[in-house]
FINU-530124 format. One line per 3 residues: number of its first residue (from 1); their letters; for each residue x, y, z of N, C-alpha, C, CB. Coordinates in steps of 0.02 Angstrom, whole numbers, plus 50000, padded with zeros to 5 digits. Glycine has a CB too. Layout:
FINU-530124
NUM> a> X/Y/Z/X/Y/Z/X/Y/Z/X/Y/Z ~ ...;
//
This chain:
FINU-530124
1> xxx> 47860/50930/51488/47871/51001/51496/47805/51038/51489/47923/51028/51445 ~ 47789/51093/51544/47730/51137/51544/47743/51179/51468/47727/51192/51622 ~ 47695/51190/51435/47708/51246/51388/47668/51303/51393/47702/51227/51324;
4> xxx> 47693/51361/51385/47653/51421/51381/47644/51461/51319/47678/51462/51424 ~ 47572/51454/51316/47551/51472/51256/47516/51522/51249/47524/51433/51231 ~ 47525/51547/51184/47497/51628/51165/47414/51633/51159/47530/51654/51082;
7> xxx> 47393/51674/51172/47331/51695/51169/47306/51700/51095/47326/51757/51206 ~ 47271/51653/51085/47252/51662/50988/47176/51692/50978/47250/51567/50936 ~ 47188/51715/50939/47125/51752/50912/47093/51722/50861/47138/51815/50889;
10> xxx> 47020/51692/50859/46997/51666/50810/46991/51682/50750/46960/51655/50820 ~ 47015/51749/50721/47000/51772/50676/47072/51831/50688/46917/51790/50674 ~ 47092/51847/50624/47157/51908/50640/47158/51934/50566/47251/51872/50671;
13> xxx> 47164/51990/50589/47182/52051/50510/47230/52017/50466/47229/52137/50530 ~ 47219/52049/50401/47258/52024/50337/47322/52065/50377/47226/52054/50242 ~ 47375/51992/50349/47457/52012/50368/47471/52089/50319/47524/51933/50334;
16> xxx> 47498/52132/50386/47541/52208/50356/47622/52216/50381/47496/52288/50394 ~ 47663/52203/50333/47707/52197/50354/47768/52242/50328/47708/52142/50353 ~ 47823/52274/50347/47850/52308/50312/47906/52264/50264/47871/52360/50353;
19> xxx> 47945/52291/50190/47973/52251/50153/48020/52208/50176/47994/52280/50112 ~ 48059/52225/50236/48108/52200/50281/48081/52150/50293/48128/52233/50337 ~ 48016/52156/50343/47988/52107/50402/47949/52060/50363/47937/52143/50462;
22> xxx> 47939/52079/50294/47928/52032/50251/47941/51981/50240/47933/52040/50220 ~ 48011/51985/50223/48065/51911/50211/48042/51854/50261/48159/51929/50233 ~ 48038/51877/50314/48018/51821/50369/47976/51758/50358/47983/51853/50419;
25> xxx> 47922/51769/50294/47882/51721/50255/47929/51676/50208/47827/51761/50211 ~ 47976/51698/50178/48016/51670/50138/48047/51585/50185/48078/51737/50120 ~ 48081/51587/50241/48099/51533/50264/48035/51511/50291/48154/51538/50307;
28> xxx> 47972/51556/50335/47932/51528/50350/47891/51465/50290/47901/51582/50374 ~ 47889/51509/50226/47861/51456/50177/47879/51388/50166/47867/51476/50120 ~ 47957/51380/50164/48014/51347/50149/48020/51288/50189/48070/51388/50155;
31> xxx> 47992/51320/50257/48006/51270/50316/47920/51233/50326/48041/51322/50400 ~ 47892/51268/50300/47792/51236/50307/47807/51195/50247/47700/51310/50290 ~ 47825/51174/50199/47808/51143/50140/47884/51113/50082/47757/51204/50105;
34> xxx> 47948/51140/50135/48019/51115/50089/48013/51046/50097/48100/51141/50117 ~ 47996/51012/50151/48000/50945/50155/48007/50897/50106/47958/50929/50180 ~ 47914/50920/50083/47898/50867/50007/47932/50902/49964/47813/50857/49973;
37> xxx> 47966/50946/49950/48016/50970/49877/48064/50952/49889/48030/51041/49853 ~ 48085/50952/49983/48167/50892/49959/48168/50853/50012/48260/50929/49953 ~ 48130/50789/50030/48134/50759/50097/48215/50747/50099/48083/50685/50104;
40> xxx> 48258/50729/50067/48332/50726/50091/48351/50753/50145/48374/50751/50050 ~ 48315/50838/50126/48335/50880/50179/48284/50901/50247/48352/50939/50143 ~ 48236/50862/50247/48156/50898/50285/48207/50904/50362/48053/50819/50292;
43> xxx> 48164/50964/50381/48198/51007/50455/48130/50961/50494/48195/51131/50461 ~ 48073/50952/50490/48013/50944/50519/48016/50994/50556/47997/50886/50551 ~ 47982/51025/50546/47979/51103/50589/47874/51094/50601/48019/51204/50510;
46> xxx> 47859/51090/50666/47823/51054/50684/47776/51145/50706/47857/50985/50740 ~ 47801/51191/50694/47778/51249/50728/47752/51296/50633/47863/51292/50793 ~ 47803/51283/50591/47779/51326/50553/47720/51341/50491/47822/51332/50539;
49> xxx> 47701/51281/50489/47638/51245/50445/47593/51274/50478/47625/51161/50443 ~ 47569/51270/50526/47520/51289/50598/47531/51391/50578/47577/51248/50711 ~ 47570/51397/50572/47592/51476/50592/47571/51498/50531/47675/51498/50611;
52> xxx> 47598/51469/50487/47571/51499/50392/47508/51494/50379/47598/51454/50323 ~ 47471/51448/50418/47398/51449/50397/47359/51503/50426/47365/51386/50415 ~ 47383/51537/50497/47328/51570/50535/47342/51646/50501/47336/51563/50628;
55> xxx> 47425/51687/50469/47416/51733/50445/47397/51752/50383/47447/51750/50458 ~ 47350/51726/50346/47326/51717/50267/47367/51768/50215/47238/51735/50261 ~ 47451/51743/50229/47493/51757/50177/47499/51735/50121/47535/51753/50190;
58> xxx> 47507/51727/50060/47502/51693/49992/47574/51690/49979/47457/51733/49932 ~ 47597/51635/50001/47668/51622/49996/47701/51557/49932/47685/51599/50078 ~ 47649/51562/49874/47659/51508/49815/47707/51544/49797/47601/51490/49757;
61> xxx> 47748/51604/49761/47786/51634/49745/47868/51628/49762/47759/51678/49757 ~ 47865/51598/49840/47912/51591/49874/47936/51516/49843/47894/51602/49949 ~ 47879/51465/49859/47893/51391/49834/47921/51380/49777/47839/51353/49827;
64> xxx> 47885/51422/49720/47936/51403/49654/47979/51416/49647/47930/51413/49603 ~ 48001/51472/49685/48082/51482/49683/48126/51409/49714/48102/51558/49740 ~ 48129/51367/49693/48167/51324/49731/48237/51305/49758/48157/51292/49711;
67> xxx> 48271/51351/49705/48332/51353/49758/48330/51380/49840/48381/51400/49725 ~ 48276/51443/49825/48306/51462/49893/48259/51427/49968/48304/51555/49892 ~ 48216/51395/49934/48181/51339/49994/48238/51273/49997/48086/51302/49963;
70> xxx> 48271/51256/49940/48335/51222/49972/48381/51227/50009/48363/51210/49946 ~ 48387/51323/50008/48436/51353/50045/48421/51357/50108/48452/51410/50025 ~ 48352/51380/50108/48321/51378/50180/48329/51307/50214/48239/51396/50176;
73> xxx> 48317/51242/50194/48328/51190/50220/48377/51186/50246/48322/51151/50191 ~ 48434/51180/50201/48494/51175/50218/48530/51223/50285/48522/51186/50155 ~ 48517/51288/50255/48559/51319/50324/48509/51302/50389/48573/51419/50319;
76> xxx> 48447/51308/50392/48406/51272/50434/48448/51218/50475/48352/51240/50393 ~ 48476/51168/50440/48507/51104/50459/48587/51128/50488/48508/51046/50387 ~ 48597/51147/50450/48675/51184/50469/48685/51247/50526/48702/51221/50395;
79> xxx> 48623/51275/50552/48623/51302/50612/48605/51267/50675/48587/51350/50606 ~ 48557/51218/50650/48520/51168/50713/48583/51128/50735/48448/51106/50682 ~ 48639/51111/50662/48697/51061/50702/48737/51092/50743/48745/51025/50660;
82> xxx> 48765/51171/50704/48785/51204/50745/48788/51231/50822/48778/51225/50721 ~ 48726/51221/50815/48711/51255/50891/48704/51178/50959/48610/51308/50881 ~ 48669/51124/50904/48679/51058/50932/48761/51059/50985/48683/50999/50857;
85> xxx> 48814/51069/50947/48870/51058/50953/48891/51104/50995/48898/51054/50902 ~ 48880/51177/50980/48876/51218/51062/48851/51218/51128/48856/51262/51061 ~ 48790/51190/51115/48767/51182/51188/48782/51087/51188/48665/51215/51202;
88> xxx> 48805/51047/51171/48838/50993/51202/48909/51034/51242/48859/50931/51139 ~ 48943/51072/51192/49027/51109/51242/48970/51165/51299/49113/51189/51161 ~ 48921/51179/51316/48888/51232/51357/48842/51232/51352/48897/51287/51356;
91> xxx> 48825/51172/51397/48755/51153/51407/48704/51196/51453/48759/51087/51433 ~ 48743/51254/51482/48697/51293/51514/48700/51357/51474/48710/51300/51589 ~ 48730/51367/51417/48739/51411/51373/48664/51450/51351/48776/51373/51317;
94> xxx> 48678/51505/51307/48629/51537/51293/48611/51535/51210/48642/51600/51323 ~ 48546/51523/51178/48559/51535/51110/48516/51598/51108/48540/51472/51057 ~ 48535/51642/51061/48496/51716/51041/48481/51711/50991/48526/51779/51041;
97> xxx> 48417/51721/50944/48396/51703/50876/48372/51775/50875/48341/51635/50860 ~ 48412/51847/50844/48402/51906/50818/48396/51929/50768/48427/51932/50830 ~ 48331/51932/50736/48289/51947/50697/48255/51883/50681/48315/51983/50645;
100> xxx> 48243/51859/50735/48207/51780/50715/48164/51769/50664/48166/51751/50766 ~ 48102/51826/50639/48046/51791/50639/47994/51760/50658/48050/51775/50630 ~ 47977/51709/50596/47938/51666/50650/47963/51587/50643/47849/51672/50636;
103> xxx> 48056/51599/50663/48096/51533/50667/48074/51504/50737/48184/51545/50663 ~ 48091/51435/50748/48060/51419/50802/48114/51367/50805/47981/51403/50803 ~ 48189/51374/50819/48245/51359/50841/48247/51310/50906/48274/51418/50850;
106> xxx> 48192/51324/50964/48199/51286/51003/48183/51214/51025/48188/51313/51027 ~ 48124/51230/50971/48086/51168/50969/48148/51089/50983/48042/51170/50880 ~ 48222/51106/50926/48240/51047/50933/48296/51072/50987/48258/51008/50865;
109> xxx> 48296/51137/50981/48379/51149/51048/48367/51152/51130/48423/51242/51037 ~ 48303/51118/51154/48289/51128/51201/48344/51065/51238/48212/51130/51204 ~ 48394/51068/51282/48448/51001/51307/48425/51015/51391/48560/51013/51286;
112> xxx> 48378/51053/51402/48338/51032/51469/48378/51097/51544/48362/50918/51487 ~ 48459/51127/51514/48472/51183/51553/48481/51225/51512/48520/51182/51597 ~ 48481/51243/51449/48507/51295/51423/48450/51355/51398/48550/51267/51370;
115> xxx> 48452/51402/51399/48410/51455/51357/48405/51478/51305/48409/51495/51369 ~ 48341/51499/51278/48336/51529/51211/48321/51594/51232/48284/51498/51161 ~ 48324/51633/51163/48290/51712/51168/48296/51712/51101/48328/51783/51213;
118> xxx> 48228/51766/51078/48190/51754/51007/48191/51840/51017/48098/51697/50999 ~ 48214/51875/50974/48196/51933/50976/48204/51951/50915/48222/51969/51018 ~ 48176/52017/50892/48152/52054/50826/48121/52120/50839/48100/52012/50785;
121> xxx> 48110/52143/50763/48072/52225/50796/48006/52186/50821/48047/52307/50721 ~ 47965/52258/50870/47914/52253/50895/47859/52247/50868/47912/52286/50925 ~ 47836/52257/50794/47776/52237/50753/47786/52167/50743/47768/52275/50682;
124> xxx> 47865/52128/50739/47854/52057/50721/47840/52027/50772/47905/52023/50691 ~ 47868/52043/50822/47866/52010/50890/47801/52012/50926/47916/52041/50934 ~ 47751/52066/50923/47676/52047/50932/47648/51997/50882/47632/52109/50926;
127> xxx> 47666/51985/50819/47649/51927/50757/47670/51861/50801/47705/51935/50671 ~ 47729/51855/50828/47751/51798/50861/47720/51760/50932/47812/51816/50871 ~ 47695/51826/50935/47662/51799/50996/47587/51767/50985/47657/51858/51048;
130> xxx> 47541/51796/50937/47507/51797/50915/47526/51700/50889/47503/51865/50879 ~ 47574/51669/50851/47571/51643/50819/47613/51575/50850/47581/51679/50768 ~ 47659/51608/50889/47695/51540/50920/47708/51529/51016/47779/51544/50880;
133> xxx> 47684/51459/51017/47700/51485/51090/47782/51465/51103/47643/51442/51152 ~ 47760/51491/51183/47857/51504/51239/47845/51425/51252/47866/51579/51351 ~ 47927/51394/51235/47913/51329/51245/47962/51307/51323/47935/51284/51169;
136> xxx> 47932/51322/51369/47950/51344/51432/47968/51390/51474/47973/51327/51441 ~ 47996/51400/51542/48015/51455/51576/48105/51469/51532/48012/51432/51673 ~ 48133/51426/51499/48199/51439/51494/48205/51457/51410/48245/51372/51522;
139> xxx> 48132/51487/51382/48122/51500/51300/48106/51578/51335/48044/51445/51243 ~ 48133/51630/51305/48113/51710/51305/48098/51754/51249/48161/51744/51330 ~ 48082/51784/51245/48070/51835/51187/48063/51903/51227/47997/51818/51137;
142> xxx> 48093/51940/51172/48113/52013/51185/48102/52055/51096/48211/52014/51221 ~ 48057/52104/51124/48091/52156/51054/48156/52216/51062/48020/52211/51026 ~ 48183/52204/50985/48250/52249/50987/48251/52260/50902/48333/52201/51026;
145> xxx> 48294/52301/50917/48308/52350/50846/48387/52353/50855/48264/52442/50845 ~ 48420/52321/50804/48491/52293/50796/48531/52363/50789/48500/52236/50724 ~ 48501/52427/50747/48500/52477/50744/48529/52514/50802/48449/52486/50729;
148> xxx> 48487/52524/50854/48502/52566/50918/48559/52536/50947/48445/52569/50972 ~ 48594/52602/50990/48666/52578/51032/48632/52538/51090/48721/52651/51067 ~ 48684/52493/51124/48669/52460/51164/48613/52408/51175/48671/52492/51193;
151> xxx> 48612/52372/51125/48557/52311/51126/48582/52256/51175/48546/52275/51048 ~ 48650/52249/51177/48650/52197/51223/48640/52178/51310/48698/52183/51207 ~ 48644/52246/51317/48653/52289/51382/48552/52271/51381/48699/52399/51371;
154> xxx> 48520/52296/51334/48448/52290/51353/48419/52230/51338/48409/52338/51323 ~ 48439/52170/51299/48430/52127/51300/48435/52083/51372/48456/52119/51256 ~ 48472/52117/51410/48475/52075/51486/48528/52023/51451/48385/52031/51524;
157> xxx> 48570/52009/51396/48599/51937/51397/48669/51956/51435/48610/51898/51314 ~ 48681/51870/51456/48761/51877/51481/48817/51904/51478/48784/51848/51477 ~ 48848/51922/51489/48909/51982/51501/48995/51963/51556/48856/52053/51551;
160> xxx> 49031/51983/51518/49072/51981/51558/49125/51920/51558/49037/51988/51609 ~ 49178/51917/51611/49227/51876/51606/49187/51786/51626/49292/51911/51664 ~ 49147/51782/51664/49117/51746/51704/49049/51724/51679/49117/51778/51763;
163> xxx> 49011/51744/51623/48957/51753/51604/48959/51699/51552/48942/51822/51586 ~ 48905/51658/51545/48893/51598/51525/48882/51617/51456/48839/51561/51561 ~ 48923/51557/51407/48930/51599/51342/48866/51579/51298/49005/51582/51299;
166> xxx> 48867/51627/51249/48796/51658/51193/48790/51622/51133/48805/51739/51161 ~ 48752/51592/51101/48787/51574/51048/48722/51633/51002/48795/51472/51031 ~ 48745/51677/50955/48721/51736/50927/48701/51706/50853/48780/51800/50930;
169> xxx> 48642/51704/50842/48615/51689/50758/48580/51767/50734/48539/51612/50755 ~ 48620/51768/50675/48585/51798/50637/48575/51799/50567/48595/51838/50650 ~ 48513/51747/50576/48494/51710/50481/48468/51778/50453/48410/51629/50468;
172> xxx> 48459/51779/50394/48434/51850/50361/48416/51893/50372/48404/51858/50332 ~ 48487/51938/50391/48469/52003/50410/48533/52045/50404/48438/52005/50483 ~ 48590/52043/50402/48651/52083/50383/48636/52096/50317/48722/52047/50392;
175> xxx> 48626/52063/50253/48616/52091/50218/48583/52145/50192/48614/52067/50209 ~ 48535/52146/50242/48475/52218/50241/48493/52270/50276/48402/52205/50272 ~ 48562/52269/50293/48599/52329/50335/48637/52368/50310/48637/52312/50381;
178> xxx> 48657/52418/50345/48751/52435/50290/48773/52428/50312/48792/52486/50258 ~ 48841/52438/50298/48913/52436/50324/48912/52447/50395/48959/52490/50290 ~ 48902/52506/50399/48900/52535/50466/48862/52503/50521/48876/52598/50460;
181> xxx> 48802/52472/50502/48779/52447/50552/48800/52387/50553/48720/52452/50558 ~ 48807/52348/50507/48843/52277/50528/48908/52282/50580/48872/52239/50455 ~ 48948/52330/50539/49001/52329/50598/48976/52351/50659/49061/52371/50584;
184> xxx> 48941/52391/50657/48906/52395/50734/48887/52350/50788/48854/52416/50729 ~ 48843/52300/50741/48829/52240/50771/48873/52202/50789/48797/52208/50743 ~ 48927/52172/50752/48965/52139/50766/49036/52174/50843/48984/52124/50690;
187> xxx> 49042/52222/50841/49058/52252/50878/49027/52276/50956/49067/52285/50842 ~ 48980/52262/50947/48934/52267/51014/48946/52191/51029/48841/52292/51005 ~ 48928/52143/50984/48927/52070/51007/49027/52045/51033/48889/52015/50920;
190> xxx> 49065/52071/51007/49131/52062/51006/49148/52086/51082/49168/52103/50945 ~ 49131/52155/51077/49122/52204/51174/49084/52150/51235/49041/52299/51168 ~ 49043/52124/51216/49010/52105/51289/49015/52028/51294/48925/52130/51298;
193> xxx> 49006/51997/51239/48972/51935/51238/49055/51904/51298/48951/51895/51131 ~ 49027/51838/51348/49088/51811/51368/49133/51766/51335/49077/51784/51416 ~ 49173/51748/51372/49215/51693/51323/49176/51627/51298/49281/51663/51366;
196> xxx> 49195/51591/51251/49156/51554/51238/49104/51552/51177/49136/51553/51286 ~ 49083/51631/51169/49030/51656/51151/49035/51631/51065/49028/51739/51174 ~ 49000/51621/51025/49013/51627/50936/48944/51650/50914/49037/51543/50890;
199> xxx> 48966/51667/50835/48912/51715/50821/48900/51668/50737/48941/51818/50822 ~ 48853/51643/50729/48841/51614/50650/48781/51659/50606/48812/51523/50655 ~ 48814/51681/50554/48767/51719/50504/48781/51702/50443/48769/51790/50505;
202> xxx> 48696/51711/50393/48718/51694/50333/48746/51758/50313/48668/51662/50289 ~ 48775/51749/50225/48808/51797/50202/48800/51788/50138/48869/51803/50223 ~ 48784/51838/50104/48770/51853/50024/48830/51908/50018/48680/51890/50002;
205> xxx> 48860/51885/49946/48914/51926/49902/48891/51978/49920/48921/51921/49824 ~ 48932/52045/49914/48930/52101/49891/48907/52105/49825/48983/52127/49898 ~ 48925/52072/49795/48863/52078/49705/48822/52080/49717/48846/52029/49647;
208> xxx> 48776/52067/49783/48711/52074/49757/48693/52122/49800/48666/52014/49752 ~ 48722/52174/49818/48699/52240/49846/48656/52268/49770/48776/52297/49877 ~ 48621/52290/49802/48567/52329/49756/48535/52308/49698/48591/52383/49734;
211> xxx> 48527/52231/49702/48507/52170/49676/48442/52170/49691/48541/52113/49700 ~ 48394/52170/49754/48368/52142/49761/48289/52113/49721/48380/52161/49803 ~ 48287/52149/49693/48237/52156/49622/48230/52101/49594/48261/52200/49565;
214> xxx> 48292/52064/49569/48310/51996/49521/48317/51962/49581/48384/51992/49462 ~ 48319/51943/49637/48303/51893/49682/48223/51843/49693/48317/51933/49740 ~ 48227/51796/49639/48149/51783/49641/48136/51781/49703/48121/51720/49609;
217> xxx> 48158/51760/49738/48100/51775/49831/48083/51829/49847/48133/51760/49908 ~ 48143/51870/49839/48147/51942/49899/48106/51976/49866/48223/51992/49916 ~ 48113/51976/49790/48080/52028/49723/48011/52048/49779/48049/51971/49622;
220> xxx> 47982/51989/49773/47934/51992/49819/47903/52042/49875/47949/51953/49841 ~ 47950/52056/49891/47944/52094/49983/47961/52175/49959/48030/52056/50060 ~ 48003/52186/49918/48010/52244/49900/48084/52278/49947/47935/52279/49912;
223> xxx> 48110/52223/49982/48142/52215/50031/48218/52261/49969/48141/52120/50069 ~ 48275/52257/50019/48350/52308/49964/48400/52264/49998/48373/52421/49983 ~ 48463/52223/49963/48517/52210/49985/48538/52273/49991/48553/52168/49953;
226> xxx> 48597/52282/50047/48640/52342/50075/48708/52320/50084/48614/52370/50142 ~ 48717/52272/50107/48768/52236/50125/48802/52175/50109/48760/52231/50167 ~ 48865/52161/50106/48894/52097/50083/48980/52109/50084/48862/52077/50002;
229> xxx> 48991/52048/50100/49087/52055/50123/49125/52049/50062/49124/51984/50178 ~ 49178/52088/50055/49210/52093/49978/49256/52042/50025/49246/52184/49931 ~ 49268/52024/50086/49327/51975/50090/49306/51959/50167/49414/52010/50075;
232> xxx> 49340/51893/50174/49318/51874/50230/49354/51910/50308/49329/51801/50220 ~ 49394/51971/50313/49399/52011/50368/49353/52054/50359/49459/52039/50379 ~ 49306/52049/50328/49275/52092/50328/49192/52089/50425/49253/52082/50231;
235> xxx> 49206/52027/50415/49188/52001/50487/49225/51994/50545/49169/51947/50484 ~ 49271/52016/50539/49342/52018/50585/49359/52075/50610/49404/52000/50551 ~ 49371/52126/50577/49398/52185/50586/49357/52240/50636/49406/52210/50520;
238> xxx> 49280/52244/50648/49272/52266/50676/49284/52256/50753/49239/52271/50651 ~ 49322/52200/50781/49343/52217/50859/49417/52146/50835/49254/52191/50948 ~ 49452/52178/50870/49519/52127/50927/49488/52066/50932/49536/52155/51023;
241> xxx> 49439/52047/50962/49397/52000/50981/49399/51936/50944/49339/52024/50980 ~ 49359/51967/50871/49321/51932/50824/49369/51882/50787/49285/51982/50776 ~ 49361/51804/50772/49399/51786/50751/49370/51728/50705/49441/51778/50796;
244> xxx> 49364/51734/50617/49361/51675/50603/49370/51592/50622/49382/51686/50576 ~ 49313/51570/50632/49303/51498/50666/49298/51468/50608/49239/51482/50717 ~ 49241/51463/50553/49216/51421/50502/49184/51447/50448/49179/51380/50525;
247> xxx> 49183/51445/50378/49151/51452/50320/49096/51383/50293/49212/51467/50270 ~ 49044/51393/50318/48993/51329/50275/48949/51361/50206/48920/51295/50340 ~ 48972/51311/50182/48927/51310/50108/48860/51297/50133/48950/51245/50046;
250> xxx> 48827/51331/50094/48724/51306/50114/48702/51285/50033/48650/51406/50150 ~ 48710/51289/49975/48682/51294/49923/48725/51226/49873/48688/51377/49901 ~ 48803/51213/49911/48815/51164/49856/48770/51082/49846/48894/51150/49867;
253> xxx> 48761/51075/49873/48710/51017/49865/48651/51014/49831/48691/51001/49917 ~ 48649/51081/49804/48568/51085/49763/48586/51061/49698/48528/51171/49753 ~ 48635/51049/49655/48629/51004/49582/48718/51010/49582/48572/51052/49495;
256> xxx> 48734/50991/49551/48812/50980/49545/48828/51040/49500/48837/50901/49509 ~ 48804/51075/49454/48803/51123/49430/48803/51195/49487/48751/51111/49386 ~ 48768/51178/49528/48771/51233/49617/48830/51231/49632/48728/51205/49698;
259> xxx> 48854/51179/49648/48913/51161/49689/48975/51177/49658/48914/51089/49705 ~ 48983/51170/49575/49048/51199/49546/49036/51284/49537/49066/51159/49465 ~ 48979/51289/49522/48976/51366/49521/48997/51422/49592/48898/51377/49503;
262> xxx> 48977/51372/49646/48983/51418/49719/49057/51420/49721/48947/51380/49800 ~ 49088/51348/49700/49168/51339/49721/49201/51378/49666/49198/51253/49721 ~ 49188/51397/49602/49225/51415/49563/49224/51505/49598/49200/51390/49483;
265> xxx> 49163/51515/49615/49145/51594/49648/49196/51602/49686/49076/51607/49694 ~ 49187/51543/49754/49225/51558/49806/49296/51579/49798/49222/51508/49843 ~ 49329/51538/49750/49412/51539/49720/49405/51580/49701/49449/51497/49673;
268> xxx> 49381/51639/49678/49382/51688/49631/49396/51740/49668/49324/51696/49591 ~ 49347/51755/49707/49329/51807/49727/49341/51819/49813/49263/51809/49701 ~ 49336/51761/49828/49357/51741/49905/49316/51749/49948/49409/51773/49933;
271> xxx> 49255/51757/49930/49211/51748/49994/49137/51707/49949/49191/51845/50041 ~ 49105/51671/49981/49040/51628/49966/49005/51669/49922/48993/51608/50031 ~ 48964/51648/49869/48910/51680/49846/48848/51688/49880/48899/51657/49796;
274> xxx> 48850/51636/49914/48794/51607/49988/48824/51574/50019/48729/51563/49981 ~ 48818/51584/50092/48837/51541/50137/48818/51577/50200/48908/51521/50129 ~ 48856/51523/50271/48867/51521/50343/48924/51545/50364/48861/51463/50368;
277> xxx> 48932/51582/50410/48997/51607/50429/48985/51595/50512/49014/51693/50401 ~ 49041/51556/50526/49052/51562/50611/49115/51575/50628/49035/51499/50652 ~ 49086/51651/50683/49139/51698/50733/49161/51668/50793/49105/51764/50760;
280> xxx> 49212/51660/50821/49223/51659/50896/49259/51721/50921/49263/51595/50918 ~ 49268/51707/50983/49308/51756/51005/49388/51742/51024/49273/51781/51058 ~ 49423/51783/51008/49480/51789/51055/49508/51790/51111/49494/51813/51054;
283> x> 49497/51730/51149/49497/51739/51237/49565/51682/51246/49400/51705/51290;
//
């Protein structure tokens, strides 16, 4: 495969980033260096080691936190199977990675007809270019703001009764929303996307709205939880459409002490303390 690659600059300004667009270092760290903290789980992510070195971020802060570079592994693994498993059922299917970062999803989802699209706001998305290349004509990137009406309509993605279905990621980023806009999102994606289509996002409790302070990673970024599901319609309700597919754990595997604590949460309270959630539609 031809690859097309970004124009690098031998030299580039100290990283400025806002508290949001911050986080994006957090899995980036996780995925340059989780390996040796848990080969059990190594993603080999062959793009992000390369990417952490050229923006001279100081991302030791992120590493000792080790749960959540386990977490990063893990859902890492648990989206790559995911989507594995979609484009085997729709192999000419589409994957959308919104608010990517600097994830680099395609590297292993490339099955030779299907497409990617990498989009984020427009300060990250010049960083991305800057930092990763398009790994063919059937890899895209676009900037968007999850915010504004009608993203999907400007995204150019598929539409309609006939329209080749989407599979919609969105790793860390509902939480940094509110109410209102999550349902937004999910409701725009519920309106257009075609049949077929599913949507996988992680999901943090509602406890930890206005947490973000005591989050050893995020503390970091200066970043604010906003959002979190007191119950699992809480991903449902905004369209007819939307329909619970699957609940994955990401965190029980980190000590057996993780694993009774998430399950005793889950029974409790009824929705993950951390986890994966996958949408389909109603067709």
């Amino acid at each position: 495969m031809a690859f097309q690659t970004a124009e690098f600059k031998p030299e580039r300004e100290p990283l400025r980033l806002s508290p949001v667009e911050s986080t994006l270092l957090i899995p980036l760290a996780a995925r340059a260096h989780g390996d040796r903290l848990f080969p059990a789980m190594a993603v080999h992510d062959a793009c992000a080691a390369a990417a952490l070195a050229r923006i001279q971020a100081e991302v030791g802060c992120f590493l000792q936190d080790r749960l959540s570079v386990y977490g990063v592994l893990s859902r890492t693994r648990l989206i790559r199977a995911l989507a594995q498993d979609f484009f085997m059922r729709h192999p000419q299917g589409w994957g959308v990675n919104l608010g990517c970062g600097l994830s680099a999803y395609f590297q292993w989802l490339d099955k030779g007809r299907n497409h990617w699209l990498d989009a984020d706001l427009p300060h990250v998305m010049q960083l991305r270019h800057e930092l990763l290349p398009l790994l063919g004509p059937r890899h895209h990137q676009a900037s968007v703001d999850l915010r504004t009406p009608h993203w999907w309509k400007a995204l150019g993605l598929p539409r309609g009764t006939h329209g080749r279905p989407v599979l919609l990621i969105l790793e860390g980023v509902l939480m940094y929303f509110k109410a209102d806009e999550v349902e937004a999102v999910l409701r725009e994606f519920a309106t257009h996307a075609p049949p077929g289509s599913e949507l996988v996002c992680d999901t943090l409790s509602w406890m930890a709205m206005g947490s973000a302070a005591h989050h050893p990673s995020v503390c970091h970024t200066h970043a604010q939880f906003h959002w979190g599901p007191r119950c699992l319609a809480d991903f449902t309700r905004a369209h007819p459409r939307l329909r619970l597919k699957a609940e994955h754990p990401v965190l029980d595997g980190y000590h057996p002490a993780s694993a009774w604590m998430c399950a005793a949460f889950r029974a409790v309270w009824g929705v993950p303390v951390y986890g994966l959630v996958q949408l389909a539609l109603k067709d």
